[in-house]
N, CA, C and O of each residue as an XYZ file, in Angstrom:
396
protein
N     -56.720     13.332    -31.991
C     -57.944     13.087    -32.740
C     -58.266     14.306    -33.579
O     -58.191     15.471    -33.188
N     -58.567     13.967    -34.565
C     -59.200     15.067    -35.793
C     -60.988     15.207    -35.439
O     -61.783     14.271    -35.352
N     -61.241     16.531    -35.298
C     -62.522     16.571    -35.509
C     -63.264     17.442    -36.734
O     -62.957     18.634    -36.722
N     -64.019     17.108    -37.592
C     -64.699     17.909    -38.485
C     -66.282     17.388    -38.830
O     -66.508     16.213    -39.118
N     -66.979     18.069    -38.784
C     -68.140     18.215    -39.031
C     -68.953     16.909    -38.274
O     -69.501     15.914    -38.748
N     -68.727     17.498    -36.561
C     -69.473     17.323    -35.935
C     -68.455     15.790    -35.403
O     -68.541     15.522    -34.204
N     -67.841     15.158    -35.996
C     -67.432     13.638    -35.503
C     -65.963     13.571    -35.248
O     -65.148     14.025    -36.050
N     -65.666     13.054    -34.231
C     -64.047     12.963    -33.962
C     -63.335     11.191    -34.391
O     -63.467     10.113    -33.810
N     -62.787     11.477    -35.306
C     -61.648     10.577    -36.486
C     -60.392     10.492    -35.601
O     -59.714     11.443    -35.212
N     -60.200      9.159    -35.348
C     -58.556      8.946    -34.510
C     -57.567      9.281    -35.775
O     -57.840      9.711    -36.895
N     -56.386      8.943    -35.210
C     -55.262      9.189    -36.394
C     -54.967      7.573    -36.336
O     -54.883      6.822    -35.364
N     -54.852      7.343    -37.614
C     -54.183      6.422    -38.425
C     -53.130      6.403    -39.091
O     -53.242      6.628    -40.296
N     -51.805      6.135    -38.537
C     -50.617      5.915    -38.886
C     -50.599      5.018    -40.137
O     -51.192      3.941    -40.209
N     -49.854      5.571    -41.119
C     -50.283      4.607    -42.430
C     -48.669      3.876    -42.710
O     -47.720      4.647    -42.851
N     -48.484      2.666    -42.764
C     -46.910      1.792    -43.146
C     -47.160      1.716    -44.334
O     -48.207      1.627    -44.974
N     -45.532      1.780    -44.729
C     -45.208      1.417    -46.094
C     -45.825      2.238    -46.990
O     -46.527      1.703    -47.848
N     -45.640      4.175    -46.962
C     -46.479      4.422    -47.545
C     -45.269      4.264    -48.982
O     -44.072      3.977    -48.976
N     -46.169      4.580    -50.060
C     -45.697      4.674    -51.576
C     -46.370      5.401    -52.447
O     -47.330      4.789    -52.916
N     -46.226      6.497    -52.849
C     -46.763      7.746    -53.896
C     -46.069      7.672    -55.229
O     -46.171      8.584    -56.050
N     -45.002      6.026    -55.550
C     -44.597      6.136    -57.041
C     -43.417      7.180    -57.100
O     -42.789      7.226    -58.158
N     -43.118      7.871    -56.258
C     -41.874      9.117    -56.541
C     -40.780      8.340    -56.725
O     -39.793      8.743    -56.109
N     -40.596      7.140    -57.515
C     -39.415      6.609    -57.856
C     -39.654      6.258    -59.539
O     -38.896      5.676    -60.314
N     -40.996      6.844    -59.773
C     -41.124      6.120    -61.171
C     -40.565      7.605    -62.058
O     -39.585      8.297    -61.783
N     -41.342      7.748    -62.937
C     -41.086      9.170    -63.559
C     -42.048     10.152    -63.048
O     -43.212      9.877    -62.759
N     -41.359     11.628    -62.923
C     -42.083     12.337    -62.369
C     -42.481     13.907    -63.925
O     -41.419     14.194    -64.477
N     -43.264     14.432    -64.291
C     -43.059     15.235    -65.009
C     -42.703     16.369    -64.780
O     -43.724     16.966    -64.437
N     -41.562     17.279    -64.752
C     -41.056     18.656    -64.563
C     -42.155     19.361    -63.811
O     -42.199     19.700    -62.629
N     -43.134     19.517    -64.899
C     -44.382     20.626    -64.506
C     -45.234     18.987    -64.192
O     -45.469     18.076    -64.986
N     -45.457     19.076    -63.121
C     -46.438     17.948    -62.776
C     -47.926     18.595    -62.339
O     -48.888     17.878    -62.615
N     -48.097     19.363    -61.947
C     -49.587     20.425    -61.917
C     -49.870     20.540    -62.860
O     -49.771     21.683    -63.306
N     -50.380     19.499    -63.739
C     -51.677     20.034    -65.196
C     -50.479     20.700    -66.283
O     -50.681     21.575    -67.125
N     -49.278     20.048    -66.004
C     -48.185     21.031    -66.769
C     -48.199     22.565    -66.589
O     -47.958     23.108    -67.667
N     -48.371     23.309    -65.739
C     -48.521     24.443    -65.019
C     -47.043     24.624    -64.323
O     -46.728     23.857    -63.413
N     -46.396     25.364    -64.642
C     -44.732     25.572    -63.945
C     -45.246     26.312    -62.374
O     -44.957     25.828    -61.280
N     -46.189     27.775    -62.614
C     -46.365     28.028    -61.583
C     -46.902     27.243    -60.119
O     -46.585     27.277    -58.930
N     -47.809     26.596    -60.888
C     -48.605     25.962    -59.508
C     -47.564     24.381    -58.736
O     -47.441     23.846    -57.634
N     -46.915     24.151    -60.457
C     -45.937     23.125    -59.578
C     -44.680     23.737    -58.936
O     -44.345     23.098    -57.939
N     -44.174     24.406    -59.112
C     -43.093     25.145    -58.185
C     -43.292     26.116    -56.747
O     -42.501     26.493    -55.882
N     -44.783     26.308    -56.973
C     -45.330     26.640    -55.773
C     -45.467     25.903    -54.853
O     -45.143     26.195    -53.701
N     -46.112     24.518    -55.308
C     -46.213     23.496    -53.844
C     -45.302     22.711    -54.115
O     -45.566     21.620    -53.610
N     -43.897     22.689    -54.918
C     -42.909     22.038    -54.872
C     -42.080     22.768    -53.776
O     -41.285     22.205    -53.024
N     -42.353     24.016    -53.784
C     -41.561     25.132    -52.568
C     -41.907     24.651    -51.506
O     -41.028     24.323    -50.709
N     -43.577     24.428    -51.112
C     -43.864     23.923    -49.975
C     -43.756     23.289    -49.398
O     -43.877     23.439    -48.183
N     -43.341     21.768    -50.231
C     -43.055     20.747    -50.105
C     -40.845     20.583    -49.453
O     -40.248     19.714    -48.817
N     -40.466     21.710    -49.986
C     -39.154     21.698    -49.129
C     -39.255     22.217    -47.652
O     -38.313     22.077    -46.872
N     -40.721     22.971    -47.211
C     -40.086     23.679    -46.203
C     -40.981     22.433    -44.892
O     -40.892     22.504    -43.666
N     -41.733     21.460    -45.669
C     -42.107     20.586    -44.970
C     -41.496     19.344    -43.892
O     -42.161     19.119    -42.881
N     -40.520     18.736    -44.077
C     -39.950     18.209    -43.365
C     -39.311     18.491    -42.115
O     -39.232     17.712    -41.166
N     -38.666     20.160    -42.203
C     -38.191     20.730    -41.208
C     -40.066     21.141    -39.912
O     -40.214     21.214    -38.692
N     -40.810     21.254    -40.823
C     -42.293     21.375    -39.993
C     -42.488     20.279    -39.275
O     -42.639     20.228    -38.054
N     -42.484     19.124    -40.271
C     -42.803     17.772    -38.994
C     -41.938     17.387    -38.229
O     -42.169     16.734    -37.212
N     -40.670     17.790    -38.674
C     -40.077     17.459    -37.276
C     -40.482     18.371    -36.031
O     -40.885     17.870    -34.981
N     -40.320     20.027    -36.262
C     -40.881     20.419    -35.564
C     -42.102     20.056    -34.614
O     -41.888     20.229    -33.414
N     -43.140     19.657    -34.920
C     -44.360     19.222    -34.707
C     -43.884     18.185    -33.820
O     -44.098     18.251    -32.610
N     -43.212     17.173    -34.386
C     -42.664     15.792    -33.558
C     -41.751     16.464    -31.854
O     -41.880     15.975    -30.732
N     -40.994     17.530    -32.209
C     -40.580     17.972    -31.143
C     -41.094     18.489    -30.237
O     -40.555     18.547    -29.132
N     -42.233     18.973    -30.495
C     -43.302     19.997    -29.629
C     -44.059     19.222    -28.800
O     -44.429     19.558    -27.675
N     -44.301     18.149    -29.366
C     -44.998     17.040    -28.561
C     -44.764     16.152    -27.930
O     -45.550     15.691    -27.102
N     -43.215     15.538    -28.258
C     -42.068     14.959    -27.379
C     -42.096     15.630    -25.980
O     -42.338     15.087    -24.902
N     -41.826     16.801    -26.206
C     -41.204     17.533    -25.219
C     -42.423     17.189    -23.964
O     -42.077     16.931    -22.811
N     -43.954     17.236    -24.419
C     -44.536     16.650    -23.290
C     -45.352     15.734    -22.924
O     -46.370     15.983    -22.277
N     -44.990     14.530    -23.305
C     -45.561     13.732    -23.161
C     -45.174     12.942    -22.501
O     -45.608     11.800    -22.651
N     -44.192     13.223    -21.492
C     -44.291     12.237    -19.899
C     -45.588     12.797    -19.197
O     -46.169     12.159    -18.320
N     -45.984     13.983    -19.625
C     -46.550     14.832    -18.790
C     -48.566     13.950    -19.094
O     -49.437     14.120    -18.241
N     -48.768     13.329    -20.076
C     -49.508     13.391    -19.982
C     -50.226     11.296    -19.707
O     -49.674     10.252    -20.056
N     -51.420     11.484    -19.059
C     -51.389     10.497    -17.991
C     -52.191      9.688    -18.154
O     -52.202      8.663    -17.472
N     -53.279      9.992    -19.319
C     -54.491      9.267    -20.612
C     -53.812      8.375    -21.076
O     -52.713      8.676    -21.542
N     -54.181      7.244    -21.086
C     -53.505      6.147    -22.030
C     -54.058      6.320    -23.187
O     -53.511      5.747    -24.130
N     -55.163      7.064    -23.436
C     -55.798      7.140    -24.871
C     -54.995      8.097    -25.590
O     -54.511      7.929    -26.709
N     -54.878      9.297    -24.722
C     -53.504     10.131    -25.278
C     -52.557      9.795    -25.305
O     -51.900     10.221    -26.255
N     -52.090      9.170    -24.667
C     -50.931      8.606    -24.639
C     -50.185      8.295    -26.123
O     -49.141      8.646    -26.672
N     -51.544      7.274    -26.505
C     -51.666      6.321    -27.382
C     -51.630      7.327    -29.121
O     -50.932      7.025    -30.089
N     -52.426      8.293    -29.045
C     -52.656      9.482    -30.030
C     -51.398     10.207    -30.046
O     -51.070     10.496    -31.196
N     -50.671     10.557    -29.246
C     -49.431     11.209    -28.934
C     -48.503     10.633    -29.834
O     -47.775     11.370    -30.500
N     -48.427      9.069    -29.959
C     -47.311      7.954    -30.374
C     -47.951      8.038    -31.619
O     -47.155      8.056    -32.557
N     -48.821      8.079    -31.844
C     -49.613      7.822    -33.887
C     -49.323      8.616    -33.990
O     -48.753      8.261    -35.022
N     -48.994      9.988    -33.906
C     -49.385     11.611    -34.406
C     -47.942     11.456    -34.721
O     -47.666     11.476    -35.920
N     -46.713     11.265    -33.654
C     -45.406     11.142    -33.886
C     -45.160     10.462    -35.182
O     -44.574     10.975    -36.136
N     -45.748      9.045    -35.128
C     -45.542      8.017    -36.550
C     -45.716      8.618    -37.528
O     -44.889      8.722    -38.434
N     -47.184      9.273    -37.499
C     -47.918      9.840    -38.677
C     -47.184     10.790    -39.410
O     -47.332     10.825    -40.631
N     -46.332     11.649    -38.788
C     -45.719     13.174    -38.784
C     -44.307     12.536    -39.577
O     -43.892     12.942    -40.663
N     -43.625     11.331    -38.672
C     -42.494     10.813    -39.366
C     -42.920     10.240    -40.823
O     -42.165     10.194    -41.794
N     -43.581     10.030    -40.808
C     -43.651      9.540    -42.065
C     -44.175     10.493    -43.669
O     -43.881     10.215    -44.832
N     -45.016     11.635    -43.143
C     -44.662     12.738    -43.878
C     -43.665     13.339    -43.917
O     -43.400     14.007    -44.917
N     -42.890     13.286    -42.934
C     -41.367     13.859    -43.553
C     -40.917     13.109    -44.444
O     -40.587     13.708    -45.468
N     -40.694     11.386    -44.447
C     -39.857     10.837    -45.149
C     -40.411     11.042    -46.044
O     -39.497     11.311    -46.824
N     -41.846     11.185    -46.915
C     -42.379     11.223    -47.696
C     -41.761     12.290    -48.685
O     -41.193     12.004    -49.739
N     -41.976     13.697    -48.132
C     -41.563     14.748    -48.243
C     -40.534     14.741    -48.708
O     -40.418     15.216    -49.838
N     -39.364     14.196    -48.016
C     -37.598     14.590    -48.265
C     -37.563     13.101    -49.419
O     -36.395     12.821    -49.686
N     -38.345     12.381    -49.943
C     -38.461     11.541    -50.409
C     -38.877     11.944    -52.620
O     -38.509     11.503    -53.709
N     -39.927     13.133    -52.007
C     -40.008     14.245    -53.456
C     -39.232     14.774    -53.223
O     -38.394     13.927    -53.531
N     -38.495     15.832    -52.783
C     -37.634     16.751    -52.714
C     -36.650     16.312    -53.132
O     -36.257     16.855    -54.164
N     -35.709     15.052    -52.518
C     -34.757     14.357    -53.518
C     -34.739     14.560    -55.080
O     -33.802     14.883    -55.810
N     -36.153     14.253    -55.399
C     -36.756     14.225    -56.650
C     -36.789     15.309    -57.759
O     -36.739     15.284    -58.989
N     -36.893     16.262    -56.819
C     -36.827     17.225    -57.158
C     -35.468     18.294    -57.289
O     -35.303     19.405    -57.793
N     -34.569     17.282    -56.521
C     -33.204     17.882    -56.438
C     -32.783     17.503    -57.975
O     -32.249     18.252    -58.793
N     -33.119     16.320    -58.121
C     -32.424     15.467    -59.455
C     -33.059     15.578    -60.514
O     -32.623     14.932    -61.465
N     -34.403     16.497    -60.743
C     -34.537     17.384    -61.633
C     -33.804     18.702    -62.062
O     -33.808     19.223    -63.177
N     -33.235     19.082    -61.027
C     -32.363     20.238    -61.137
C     -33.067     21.589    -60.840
O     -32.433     22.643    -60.900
């Protein structure tokens, strides 16, 4: 569960996501800004290896835990996480084939 300003938000695993990264993308896609797009285009490579991480950290214990509500948050957070990777390695492709 996410909490901010005062209220706790479950996680929502989102299917079928789609951000268009198959249509055209522009080089400088930040406001045409090279810096700011190669900055979080950088970020965006070192991301996938993070969610998996994340996915592993939490694998590792979750026989351990005995909440079916956690349980349940444990399995979305996993989904949620997989699916920012694919997302991720999904621009990055994109970005490979920009050169």
């Amino acid at each position: 569960m996410q909490q901010g300003e005062g209220e706790i938000r479950q996680i929502v695993p989102r299917e079928k996501l789609d951000f268009g990264l198959d249509g055209d993308i522009p080089k400088y896609w930040f406001g045409g800004d090279p810096f700011k797009t190669r900055l979080f285009d950088a970020m965006s490579t070192l991301f996938p290896e993070g969610e998996k991480f994340f996915i592993t950290c939490v694998r590792d214990y979750r026989e351990r835990i005995t909440d079916p509500v956690l349980q349940q948050e444990v399995k979305d957070f996993m989904r949620q996480e997989g699916a920012h990777g694919m997302v991720h390695t999904q621009f990055n492709d994109r970005l490979k084939a920009q050169g």
